[in-house]
C-alpha positions as CSV (number, residue, x, y, z in Angstrom):
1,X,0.0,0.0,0.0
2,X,1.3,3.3,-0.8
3,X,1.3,6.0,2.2
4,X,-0.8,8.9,0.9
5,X,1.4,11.0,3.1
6,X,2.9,14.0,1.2
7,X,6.3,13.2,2.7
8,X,6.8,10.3,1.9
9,X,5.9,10.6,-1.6
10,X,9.0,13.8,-1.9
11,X,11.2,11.0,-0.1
12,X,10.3,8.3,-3.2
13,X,10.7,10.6,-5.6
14,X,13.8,12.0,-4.6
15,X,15.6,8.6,-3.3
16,X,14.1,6.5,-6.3
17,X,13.7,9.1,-9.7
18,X,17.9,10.0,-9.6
19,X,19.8,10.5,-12.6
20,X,22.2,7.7,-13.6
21,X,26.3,8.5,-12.9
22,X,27.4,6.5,-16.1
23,X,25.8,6.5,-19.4
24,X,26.4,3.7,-21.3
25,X,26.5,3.9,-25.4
26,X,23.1,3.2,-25.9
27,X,21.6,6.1,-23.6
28,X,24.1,8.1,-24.5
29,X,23.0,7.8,-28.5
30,X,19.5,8.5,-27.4
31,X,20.5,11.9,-25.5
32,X,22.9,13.5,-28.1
33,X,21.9,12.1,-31.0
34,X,25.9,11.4,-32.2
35,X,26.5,8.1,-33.7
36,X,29.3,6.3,-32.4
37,X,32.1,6.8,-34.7
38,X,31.6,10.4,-35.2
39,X,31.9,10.5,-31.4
40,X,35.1,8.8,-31.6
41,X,36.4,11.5,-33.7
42,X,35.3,14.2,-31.6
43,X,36.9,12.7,-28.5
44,X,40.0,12.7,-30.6
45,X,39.8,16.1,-31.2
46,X,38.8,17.2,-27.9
47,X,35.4,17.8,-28.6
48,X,33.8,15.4,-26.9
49,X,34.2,14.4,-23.2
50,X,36.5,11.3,-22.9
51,X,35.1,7.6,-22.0
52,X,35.4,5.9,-18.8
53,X,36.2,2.4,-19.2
54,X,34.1,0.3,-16.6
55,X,35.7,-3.1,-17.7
56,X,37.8,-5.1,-20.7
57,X,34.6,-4.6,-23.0
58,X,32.3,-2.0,-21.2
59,X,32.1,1.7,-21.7
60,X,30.8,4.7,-20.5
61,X,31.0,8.3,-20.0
62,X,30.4,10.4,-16.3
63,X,26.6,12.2,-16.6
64,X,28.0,15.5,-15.4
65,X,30.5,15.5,-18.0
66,X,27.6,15.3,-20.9
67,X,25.6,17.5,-19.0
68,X,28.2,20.2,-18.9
69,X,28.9,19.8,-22.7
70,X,25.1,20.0,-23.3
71,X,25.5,23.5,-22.4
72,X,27.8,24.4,-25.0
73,X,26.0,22.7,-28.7
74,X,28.3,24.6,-30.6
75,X,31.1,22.5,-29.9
76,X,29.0,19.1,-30.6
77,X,27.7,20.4,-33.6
């Protein structure tokens, strides 16, 4: 049974509806809207925040780091 409560509701929205840390390939496609290879060529030349390698054959990049280059499109674009 859910508690009607209005706290309780802030505290399962706030402690349950969080941002992820890492995105992994596939969200990250779905947020920018880069393919992969041409985002391999812009982390080459700088232009795109560098990828954090979680294992041997998984990838990902840190959420603040996108988030912070969302704010500048002109270097994405």
């Amino acid at each position: 049974m859910i508690c009607p409560c209005p706290a309780s509701r802030a505290f399962e929205e706030s402690a349950f509806m969080t941002e992820p840390l890492l995105l992994f390939p596939e969200q990250l496609d779905a947020l920018t809207g880069i393919c992969d290879r041409t985002r391999m060529r812009m982390e080459k030349r700088d232009l795109f925040p560098r990828r954090v390698k979680i294992s041997p054959q998984r990838i990902a990049w840190c959420r603040s780091d996108i988030d912070e280059g969302a704010g500048d499109p002109g270097g994405w674009a």
